[in-house]
C-alpha positions in Angstrom: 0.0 0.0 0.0 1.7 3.4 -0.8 2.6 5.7 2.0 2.8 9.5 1.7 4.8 12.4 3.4 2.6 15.5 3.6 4.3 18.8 4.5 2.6 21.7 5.4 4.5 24.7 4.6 3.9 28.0 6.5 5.4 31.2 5.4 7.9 29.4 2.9 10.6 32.4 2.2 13.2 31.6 -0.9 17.1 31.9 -0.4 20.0 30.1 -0.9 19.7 27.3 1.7 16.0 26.6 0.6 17.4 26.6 -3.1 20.4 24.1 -2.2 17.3 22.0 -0.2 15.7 21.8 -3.7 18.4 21.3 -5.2 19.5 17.9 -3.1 16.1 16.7 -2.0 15.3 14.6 -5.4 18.8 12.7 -4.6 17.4 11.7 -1.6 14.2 10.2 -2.4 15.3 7.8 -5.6 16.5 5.0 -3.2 13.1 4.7 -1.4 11.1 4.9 -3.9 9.5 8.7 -3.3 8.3 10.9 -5.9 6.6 14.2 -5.9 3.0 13.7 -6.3 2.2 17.7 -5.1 5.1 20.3 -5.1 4.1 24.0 -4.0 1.1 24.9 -5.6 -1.4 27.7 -5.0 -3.5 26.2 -2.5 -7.4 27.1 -2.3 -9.0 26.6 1.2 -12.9 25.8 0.8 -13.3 25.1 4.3 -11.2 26.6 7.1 -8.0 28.1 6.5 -4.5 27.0 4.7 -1.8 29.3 5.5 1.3 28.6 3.2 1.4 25.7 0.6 1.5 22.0 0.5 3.9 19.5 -0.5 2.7 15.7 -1.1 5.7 12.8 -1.5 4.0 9.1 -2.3 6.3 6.5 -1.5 5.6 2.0 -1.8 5.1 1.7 1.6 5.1 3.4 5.2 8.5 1.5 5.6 10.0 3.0 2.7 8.7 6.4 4.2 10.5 6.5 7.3 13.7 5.2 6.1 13.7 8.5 3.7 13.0 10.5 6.3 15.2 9.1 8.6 18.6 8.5 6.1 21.4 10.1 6.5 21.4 12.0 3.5 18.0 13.8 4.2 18.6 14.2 7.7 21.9 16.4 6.8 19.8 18.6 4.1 16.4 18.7 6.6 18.1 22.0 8.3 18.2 23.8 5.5 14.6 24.1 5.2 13.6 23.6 9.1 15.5 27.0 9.6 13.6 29.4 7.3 10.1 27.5 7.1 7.7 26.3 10.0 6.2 23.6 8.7 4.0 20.3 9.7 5.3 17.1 8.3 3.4 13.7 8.8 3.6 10.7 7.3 0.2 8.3 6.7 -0.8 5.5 4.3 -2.6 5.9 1.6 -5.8 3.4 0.7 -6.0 0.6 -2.1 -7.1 0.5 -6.0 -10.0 -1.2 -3.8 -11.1 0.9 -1.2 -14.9 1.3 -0.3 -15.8 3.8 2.0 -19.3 2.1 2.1 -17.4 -0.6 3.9 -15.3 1.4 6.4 -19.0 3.2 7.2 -20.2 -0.4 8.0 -17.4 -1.3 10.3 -17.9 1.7 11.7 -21.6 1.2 12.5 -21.1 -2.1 13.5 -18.5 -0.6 16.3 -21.3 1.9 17.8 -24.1 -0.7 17.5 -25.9 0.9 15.1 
């Protein structure tokens, strides 16, 4: 099942450590498997508020995820960004070709006895 790093970006300010981050960060995801799936764009909030922009990274697996996130060679770029943008990082599986929501409802109902 495919795994996805979701960062959301507050205030993101461009200079030359955020341009090196960009730079490097592609080298960093190719042996786990990640790819860009959202990078950045102009966001429209149709319910509450989004301050900043969104980046979305899809990987194979949760596993494949945290090893990114965790590797050495992210880990020595990660302060490049974490100084000049706040930001919210989490990582969270995705669903399957086959997903229902009909049925997650169900299991759901059948929890709360109803």
């Amino acid at each position: 099942m495919p795994a996805f790093a979701l960062a959301h970006l507050r205030d993101p300010q461009v200079n030359e450590d955020i341009l090196t981050y960009l730079e490097r960060i592609q080298a960093t995801l190719g042996p786990f498997g990640g790819r860009f799936v959202v990078h950045g764009p102009e966001v429209e909030a149709r319910e509450g508020e989004w301050p900043g922009s969104v980046v979305i990274i899809e990987f194979p697996d949760r596993r494949q995820a945290h090893a990114w996130y965790d590797s050495p060679a992210y880990q020595e770029i990660l302060p490049l960004r974490t100084r000049h943008i706040a930001a919210s990082v989490i990582i969270f599986d995705g669903v399957g070709p086959d997903y229902d929501p009909g049925r997650t409802a169900a299991a759901l109902r059948a929890q709360v006895g109803n």
